[in-house]
N, C-alpha and C positions, 0 to 999 in steps of 0.2 A: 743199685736201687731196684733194678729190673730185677737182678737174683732173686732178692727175698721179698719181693712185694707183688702183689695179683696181675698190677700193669705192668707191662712190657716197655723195653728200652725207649721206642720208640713217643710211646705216651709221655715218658720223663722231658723228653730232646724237643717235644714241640711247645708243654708247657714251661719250658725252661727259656721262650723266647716270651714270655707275657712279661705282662707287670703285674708287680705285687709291691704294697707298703708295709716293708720292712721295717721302716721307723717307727710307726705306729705301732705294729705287732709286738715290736722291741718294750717300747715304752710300758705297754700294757702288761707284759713277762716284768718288766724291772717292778714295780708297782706292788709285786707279789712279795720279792724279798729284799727288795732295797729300800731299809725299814729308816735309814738314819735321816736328824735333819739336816746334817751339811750332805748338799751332792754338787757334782763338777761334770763337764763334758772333758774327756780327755779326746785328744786327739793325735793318730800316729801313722805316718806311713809306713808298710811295710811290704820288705820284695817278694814278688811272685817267682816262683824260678820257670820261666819258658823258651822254647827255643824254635816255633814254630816260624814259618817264613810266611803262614797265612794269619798269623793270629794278631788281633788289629793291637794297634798301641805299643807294640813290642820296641824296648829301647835299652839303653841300660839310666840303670836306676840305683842307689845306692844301698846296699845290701850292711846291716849295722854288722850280723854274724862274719861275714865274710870279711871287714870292715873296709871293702870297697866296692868299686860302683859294676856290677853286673847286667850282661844282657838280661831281657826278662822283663816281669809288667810289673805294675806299683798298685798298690790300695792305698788310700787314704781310710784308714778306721775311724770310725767315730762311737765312742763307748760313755755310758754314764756309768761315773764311779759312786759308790758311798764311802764316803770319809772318812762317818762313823764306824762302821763296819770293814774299812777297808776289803772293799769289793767292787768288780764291774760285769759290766754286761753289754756286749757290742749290741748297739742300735742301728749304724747301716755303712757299709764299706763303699768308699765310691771309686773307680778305675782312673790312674792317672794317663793322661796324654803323654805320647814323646814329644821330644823335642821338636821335633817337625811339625808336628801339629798344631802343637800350642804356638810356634813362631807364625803359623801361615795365620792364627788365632790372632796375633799381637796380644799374646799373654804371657807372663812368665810363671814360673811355679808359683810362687808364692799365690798370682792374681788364681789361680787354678784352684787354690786350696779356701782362698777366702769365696769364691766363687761356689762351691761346692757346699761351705759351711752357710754362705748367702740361701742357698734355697731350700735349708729343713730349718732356717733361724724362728721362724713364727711358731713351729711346735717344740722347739728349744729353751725360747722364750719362759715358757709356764714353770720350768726346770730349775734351774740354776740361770746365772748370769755371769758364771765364769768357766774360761776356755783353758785348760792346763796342755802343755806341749811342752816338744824338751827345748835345748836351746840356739837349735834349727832357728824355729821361730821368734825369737826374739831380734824381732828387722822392726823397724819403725815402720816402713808399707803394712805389716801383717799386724802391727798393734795396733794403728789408725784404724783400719781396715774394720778390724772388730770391735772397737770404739762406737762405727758408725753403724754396727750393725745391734749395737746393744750388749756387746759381751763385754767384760776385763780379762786381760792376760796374766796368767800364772804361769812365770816361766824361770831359768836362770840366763844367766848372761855368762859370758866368758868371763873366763880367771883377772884379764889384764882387761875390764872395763873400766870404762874413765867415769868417775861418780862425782858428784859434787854436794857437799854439805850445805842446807840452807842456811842463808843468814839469821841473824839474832837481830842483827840492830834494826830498831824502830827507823819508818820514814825520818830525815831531817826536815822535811820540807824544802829545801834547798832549790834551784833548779838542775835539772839533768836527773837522769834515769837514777832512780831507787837501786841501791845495791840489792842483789839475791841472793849469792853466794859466798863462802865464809872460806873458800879454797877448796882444792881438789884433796878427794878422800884417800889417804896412805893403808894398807888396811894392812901394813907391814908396824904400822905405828897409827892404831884405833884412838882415839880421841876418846873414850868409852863414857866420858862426862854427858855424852854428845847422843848415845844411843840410850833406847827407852827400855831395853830389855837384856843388861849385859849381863847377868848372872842364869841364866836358863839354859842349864847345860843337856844332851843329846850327843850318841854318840862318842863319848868320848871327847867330844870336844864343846864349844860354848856357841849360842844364838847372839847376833846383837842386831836390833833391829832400828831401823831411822827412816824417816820420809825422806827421802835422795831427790837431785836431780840426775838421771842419765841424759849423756850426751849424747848418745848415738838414736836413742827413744827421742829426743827433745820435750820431755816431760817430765814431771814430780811423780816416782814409787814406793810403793811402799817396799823398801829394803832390808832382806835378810841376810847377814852373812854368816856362817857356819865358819869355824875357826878350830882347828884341831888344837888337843892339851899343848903339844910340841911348838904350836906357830908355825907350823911348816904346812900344812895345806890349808886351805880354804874354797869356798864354793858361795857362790854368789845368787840368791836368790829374789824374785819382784814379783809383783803385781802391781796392775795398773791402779787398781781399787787402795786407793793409800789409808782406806778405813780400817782396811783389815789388820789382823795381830799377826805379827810375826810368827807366830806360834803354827796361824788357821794356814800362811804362805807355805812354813815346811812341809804341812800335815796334806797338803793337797797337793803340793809335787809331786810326795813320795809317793802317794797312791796312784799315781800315775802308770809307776811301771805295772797294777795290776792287768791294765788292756793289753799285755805283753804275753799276760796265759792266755787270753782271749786267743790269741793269733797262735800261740806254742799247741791248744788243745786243736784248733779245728785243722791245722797243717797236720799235724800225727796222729789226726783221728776221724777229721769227718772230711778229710777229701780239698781240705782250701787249695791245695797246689794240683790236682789229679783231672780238672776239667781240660778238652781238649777243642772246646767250644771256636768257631772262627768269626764269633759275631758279641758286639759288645753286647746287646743285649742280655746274652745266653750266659757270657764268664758275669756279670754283674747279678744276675739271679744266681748262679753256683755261688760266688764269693759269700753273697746275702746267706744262700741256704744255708751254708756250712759252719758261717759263725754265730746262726741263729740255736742250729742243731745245738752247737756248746749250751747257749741260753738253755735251750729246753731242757738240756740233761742237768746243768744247775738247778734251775727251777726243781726238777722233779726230786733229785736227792734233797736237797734242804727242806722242800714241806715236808718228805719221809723223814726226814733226821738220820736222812744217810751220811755219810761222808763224802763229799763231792773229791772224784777221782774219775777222768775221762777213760782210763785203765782199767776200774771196777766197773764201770756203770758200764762200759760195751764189754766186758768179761761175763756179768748177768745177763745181759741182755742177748746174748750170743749163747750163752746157755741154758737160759727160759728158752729159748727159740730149738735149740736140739731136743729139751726136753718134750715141746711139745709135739714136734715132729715125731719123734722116737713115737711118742703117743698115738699118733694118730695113724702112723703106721703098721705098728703093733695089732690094732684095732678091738684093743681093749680099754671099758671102760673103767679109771680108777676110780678108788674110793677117798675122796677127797680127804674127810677125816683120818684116819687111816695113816696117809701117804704126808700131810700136810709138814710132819716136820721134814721129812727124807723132798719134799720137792727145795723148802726152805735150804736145807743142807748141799744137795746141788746144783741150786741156782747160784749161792753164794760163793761158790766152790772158786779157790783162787783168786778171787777177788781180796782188796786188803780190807780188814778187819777195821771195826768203826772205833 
């Protein structure tokens, strides 16, 4: 940033220890083009790759690429998706604790995570009322958690979860406890009389959806399950909100993985792993700035009716900037009309085609 910009390294390193609201900023960039009416908060951790013996938080963390747990820091992302649009835009990254810390804390991860989504809930609020994650979170602590903070969870469960079909029969009146359950759900042998949406196929394979109880949740979801043509895989989908359609469950998981570019652009583009910062402060402003940068460079292709590519847009951007240099050292002045299609032609140059 010191290279190409008027201030000096130094300016960067000191404002890089303030605060700034991020979430707010975020919100007000999504607002721009996340035009749809269904929207969701996703939320993901994701690893920092570090290796410093000063840099605070340092632990290992569970790395999904590498598919195990590496030394190095954690973000917790938190992104609002569009549904409609199948699209996201990180709103604020927050730094996870090690292990050490959070123990001297008497916190566990999970408390860390509801903790973190506990203090931007009130500007969340106005948003959506559902939190999508993958199936990490699917702990009964992490679903009460956000129960009590106002959200419902969109999540999946494990393959081998224990479900239970609600019962049919009416109170008898009788004494002793009303029956609620009608047995445990087979999903090798679907009862399909029993599901409200068994024909809605996706994939290659079929939706069937039912108000469940989970036993490891201790509560009534509304249940998706995905069943391939063969009968041979399956994937189990909930939310806590048992109003919603089977349909709105898949459609906002799968948008899920979009906060996944969010972190793939600002790692290979704007620097999310390259701070060498030794103060939580300063790596929580970089993390913020870098997955903001992404925002901006979305924002600005989609109102041009660019093509949004982190590739093309710093391929232009890096060469308006030669251009202009060349210009101004040259110390001639061009003739805008003239020149207008030749700057258009090498500003675009390499960059891919819309």
């Amino acid at each position: 940033m010191g290279r190409y910009s008027d201030s000096c390294e130094q300016r960067f390193r000191q404002n890089f220890a303030r605060n700034f609201d991020w979430l707010s900023f975020n919100l007000s960039l999504s607002q721009r083009i996340l035009t749809g009416e269904r929207k969701a908060i996703a939320i993901d951790p994701s690893y920092i790759s570090k290796s410093g013996k000063s840099t605070p938080w340092t632990g290992y963390f569970w790395s999904g690429c590498a598919g195990t747990a590496k030394r190095g820091l954690e973000i917790l992302g938190v992104g609002l998706m569009d549904i409609d649009n199948k699209d996201c835009l990180s709103l604020e990254a927050v730094q996870t604790p090690d292990t050490k810390t959070l123990e001297k804390s008497g916190l566990t991860l999970t408390d860390w995570y509801l903790f973190a989504l506990d203090g931007i809930k009130e500007k969340l609020h106005p948003v959506t009322q559902y939190i999508v994650a993958d199936a990490y979170f699917s702990k009964k602590t992490f679903a009460d958690g956000l129960l009590k903070q106002g959200f419902h969870l969109i999540s999946r469960f494990r393959d081998d979860a224990v479900l239970r079909y609600p019962t049919l029969e009416k109170p008898t009146g009788k004494k002793g406890r009303p029956k609620l359950f009608d047995g445990k759900i087979d999903f090798r042998n679907l009862k399909e009389e029993r599901f409200e949406e068994p024909d809605l196929s996706i994939d290659q394979g079929k939706l069937y959806s039912i108000i469940a109880y989970s036993n490891s949740l201790k509560q009534r979801v509304r249940l998706v399950v995905w069943i391939s043509e063969d009968r041979k895989t399956r994937k189990l989908y909930f939310s806590t909100d048992t109003a919603m359609s089977g349909k709105d469950v898949i459609e906002y998981y799968r948008t899920r993985f979009q906060i996944e570019f969010c972190f793939r652009n600002a790692k290979q583009f704007t620097g999310l792993n390259h701070s060498q910062a030794r103060s939580t402060a300063k790596l929580r402003f970089n993390f913020n700035a870098s997955l903001t940068s992404v925002n901006v460079a979305k924002v600005m292709a989609k109102e041009r009716g660019i093509l949004f590519s982190m590739a093309s847009l710093k391929t232009m951007i890096h060469n308006e900037y030669l251009l202009q240099r060349f210009i101004c050292v040259s110390g001639i002045k061009p003739n805008k009309k003239l020149n207008d299609k030749l700057f258009k032609e090498l500003i675009e140059f390499a960059a891919i085609a819309a």
